[in-house]
N, C-alpha and C positions, 0 to 999 in steps of 0.2 A: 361237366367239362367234356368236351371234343378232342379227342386225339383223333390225325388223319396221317396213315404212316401208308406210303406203298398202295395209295388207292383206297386201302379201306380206313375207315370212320371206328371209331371205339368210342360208346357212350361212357361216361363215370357220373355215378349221383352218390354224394356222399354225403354224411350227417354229420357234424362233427362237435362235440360241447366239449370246454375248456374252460380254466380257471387257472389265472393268475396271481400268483405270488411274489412277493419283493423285486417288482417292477422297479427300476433306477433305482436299487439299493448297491451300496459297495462295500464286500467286508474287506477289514483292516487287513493290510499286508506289512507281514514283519520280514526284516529284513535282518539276514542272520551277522551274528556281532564279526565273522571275518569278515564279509561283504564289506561292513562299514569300516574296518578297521584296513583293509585294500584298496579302499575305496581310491581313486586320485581326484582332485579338486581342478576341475576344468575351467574357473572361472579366471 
C-alpha cells in the first residue's frame, strides 16, 4: 500500500493471517418481560 500525503510517498507491506468464526450466525436476543409487557401494539 502507497500513501502520498504532502508530496511524499509512504511504502506499507503488510502480512496479515486470519481466521474466521461464526460467520452469519445470530445469537438469540431476549427481550426483558417489562419491555413486553410496555410494549404498545402498532398494528
Amino acid at each position: 500500500m502507497s500513501m502520498k500525503v504532502e508530496g511524499e510517498t509512504l511504502d506499507v507491506v503488510q502480512q496479515v493471517k486470519s481466521e474466521y468464526k461464526g460467520v452469519n450466525t445470530v445469537d438469540s436476543i431476549e427481550v426483558p418481560q417489562e419491555v413486553k409487557d410496555n410494549a404498545v401494539n402498532a398494528g
